[in-house]
C-alpha positions as CSV (number, residue, x, y, z in Angstrom):
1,X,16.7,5.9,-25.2
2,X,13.2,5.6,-27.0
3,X,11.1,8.7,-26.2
4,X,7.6,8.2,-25.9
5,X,6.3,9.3,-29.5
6,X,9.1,7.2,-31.1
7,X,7.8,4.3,-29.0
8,X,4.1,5.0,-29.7
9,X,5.1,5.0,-33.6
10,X,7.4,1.6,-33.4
11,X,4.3,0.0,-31.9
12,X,1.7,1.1,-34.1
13,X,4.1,0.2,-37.1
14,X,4.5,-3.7,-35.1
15,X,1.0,-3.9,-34.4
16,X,-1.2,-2.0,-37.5
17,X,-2.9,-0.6,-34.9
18,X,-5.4,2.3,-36.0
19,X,-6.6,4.1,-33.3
20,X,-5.1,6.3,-30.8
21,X,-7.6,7.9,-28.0
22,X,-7.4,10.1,-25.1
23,X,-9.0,8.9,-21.7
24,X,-8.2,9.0,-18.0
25,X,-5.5,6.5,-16.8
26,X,-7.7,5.4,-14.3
27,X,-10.5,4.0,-17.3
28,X,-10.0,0.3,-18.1
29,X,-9.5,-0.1,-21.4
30,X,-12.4,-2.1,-23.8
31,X,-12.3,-5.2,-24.8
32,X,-13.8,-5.0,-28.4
33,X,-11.1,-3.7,-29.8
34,X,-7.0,-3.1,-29.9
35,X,-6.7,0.8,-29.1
36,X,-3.9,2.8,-27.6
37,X,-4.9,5.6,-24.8
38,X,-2.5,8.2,-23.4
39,X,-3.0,8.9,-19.9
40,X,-1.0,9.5,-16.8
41,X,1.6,8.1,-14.3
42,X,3.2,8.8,-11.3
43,X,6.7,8.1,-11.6
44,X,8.3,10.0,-9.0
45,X,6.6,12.2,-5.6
46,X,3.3,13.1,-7.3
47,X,4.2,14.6,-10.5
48,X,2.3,12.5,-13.3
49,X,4.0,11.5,-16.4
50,X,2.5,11.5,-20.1
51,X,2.1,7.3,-21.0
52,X,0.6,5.0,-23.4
53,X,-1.4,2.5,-22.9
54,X,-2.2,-0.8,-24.8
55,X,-5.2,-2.9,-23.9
56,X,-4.1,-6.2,-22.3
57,X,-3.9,-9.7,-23.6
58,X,-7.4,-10.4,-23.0
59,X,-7.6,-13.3,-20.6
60,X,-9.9,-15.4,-22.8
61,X,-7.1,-16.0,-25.2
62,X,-5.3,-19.0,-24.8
63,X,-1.5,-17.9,-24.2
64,X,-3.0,-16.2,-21.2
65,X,-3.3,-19.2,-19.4
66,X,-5.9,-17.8,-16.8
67,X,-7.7,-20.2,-14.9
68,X,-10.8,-18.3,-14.0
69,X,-11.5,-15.9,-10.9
70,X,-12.4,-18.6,-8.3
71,X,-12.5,-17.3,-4.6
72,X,-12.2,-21.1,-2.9
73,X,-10.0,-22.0,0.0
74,X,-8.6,-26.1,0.0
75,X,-5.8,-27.9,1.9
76,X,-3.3,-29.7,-0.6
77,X,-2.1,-32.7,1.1
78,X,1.0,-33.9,1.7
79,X,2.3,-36.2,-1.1
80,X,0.1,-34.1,-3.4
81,X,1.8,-33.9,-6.7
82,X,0.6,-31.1,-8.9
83,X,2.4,-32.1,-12.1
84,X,3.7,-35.5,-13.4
85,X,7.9,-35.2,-12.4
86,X,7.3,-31.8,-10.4
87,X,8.2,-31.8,-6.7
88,X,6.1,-34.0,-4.3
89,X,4.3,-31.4,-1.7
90,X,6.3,-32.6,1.7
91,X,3.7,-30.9,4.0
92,X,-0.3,-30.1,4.0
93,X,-0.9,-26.5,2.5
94,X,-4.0,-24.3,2.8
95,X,-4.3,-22.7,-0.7
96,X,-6.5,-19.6,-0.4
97,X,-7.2,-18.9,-4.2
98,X,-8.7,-15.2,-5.2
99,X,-8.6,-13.3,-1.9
100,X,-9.6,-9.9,-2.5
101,X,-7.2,-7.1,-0.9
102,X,-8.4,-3.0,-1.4
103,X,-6.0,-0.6,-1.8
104,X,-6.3,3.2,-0.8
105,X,-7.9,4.2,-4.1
106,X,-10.5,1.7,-4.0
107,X,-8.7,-0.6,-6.5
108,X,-9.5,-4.3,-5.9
109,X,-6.4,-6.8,-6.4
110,X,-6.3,-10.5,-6.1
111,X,-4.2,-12.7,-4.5
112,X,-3.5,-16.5,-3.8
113,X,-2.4,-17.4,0.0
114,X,-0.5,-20.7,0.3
115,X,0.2,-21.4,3.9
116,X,0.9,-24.0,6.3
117,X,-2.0,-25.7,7.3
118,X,-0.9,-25.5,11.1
119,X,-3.9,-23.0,12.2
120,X,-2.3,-22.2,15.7
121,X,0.9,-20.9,14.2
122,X,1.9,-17.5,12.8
123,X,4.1,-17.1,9.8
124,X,5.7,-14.5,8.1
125,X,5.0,-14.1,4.3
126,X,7.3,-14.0,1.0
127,X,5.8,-11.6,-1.8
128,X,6.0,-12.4,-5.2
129,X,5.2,-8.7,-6.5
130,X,4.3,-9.2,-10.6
131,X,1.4,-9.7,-13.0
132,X,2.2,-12.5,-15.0
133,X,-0.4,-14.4,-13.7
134,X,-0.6,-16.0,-9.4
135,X,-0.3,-19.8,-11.0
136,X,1.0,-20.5,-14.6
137,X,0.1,-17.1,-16.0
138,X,1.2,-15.8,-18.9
139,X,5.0,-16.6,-18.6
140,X,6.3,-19.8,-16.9
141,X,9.3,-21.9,-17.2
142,X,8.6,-24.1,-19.7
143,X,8.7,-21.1,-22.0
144,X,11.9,-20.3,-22.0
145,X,15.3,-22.7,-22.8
146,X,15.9,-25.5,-20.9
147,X,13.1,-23.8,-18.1
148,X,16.2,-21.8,-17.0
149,X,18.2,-24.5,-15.7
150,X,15.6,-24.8,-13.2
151,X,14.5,-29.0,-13.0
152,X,11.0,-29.6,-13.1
153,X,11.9,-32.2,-9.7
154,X,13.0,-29.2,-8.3
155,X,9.3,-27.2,-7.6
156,X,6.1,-28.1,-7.2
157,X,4.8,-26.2,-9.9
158,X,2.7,-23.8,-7.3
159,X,5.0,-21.3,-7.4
160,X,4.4,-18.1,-10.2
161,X,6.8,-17.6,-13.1
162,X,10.1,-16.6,-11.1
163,X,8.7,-16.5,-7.9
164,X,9.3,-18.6,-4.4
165,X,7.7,-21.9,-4.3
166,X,4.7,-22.7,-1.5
167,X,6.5,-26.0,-1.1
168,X,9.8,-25.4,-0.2
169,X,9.8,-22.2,2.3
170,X,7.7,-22.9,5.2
171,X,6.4,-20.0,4.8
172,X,3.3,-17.9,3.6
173,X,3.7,-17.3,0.2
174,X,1.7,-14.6,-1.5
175,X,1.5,-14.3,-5.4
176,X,-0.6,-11.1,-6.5
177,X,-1.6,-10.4,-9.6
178,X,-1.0,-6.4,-9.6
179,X,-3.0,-4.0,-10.3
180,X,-4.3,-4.4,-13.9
181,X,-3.0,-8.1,-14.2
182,X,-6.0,-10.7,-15.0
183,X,-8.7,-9.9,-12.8
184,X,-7.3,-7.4,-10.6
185,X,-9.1,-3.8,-11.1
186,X,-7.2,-0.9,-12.8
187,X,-4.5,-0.6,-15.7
188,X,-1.2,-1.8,-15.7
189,X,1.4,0.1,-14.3
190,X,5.3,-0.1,-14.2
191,X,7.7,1.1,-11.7
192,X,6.8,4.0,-10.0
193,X,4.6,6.3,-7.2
194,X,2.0,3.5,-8.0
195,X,3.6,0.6,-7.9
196,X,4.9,1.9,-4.7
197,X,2.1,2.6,-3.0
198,X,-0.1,-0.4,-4.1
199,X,2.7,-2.6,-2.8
200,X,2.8,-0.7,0.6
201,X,-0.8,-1.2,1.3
202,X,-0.3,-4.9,0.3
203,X,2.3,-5.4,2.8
204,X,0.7,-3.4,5.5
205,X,-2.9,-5.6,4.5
206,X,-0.8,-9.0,5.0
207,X,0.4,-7.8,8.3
208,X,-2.7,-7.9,9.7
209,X,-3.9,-11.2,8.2
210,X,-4.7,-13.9,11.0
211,X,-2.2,-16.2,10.1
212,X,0.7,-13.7,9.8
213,X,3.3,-12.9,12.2
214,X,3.4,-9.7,11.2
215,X,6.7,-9.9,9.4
216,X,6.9,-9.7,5.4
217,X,9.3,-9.6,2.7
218,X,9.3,-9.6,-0.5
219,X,11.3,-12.4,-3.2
220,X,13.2,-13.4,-6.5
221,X,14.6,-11.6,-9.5
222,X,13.6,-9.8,-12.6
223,X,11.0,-7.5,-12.7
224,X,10.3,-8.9,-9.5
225,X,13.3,-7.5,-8.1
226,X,13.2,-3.5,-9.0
227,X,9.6,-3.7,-7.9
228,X,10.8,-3.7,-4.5
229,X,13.1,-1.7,-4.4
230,X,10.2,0.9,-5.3
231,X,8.0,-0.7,-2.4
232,X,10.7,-0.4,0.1
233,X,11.2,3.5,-0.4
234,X,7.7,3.5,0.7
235,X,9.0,2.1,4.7
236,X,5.9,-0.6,4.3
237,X,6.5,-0.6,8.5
238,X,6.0,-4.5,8.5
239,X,8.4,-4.9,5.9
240,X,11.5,-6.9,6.6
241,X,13.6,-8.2,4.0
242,X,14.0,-7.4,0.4
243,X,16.2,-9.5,-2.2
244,X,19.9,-8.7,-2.5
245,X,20.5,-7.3,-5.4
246,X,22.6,-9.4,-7.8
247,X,26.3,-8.7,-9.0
248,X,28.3,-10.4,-11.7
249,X,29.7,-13.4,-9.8
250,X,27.4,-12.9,-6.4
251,X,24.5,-13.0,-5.1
């Protein structure tokens, strides 16, 4: 296991980086230059945790694929196809883009909403928990081999990198970009008090939405997966379903 000071030497070594600061946690780090911070995290109960932090690919840069903060709300019609050979959209979907949600800090997130565009139904909602960005993002599948064995025909290209796509659920479908992840408020955190408790107040805040039923779960793999299981130890009361976890041969 990599302690923390070997870590903190291995990436200033990979990354010639020159200055180390201390600052609260809670401080967003600048943008004028590439700086390492210690702070704080809370890991487990409320017992904070010495970390490092790293200031962010800045979402100006090109790899970051970030689309701009734009808080619009537009039906996508059936036969709507968002990329050349991607899925055709079999149903009209509402696409909320940029919804603000406040957590119990004050910390402002942002979310996209793709729902059915029946406005006299309820639905319940899938959560894709990451940061890699709520469209294309940072990471997608055309980064990595063969997209994953996952066909472009297969999705309609709404859906975030490894998350459940809009157009093939029914469902609401909820992509987040976490706290610290493109213009969500706050630094980045991994798996932990924090994690757990922004996810709680982002199931309890869908819950209450107008077009939910009340009932919400969360979806897919990677680091999408152990985030849950974080969330759920929280008992979110409106949560439902988490993934199953995967074993060698079964799912």
């Amino acid at each position: 296991m990599t302690t923390p000071q070997a870590f903190i030497g291995l990436l200033l070594s990979a990354l010639a980086v020159a200055t180390i600061q201390t600052i609260p946690a809670s401080v967003a780090l600048s943008d004028d230059e590439t700086v390492i911070v210690t702070g704080s995290q809370r890991i487990y109960g409320n017992d904070a945790y010495p970390v490092y932090y790293r200031r962010a690919v800045q979402t100006s840069y090109s790899r970051a694929r970030y689309p701009g903060f734009n808080h619009t709300t537009r039906v996508l019609k059936a036969g709507t196809i968002r990329r050349e050979g991607a899925k055709v959209l079999p149903c009209d979907i509402v696409f909320e883009r940029d919804v603000a949600v406040t957590l119990r800090d004050g910390t402002t997130i942002y979310t996209d909403v793709f729902r059915p565009a029946n406005a006299n139904a309820t639905y319940p909602a899938l959560i894709a928990w990451s940061l890699y960005g709520k469209e294309v993002g940072s990471q997608w599948l055309d980064d990595t081999p063969d997209r994953s064995r996952v066909p472009l025909s297969s999705v309609s290209e709404l859906q975030k990198f490894e998350g459940p796509d809009p157009a093939y659920w029914g469902y609401v479908v909820l992509n987040p970009d976490t706290r610290g992840g493109e213009h969500s408020e706050g630094n980045i955190t991994y798996w932990g008090r924090q994690l757990a408790e922004d996810g709680y107040d982002f199931v309890e805040w869908a819950a209450k939405q107008q077009w939910s039923s009340g009932k919400v779960a969360f979806s897919d793999n990677s680091r999408l997966a152990p985030s849950q299981w974080f969330i759920a130890a929280e008992q979110p009361p409106s949560s439902r379903r988490i993934s199953r976890p995967l074993r060698r041969g079964k799912a």
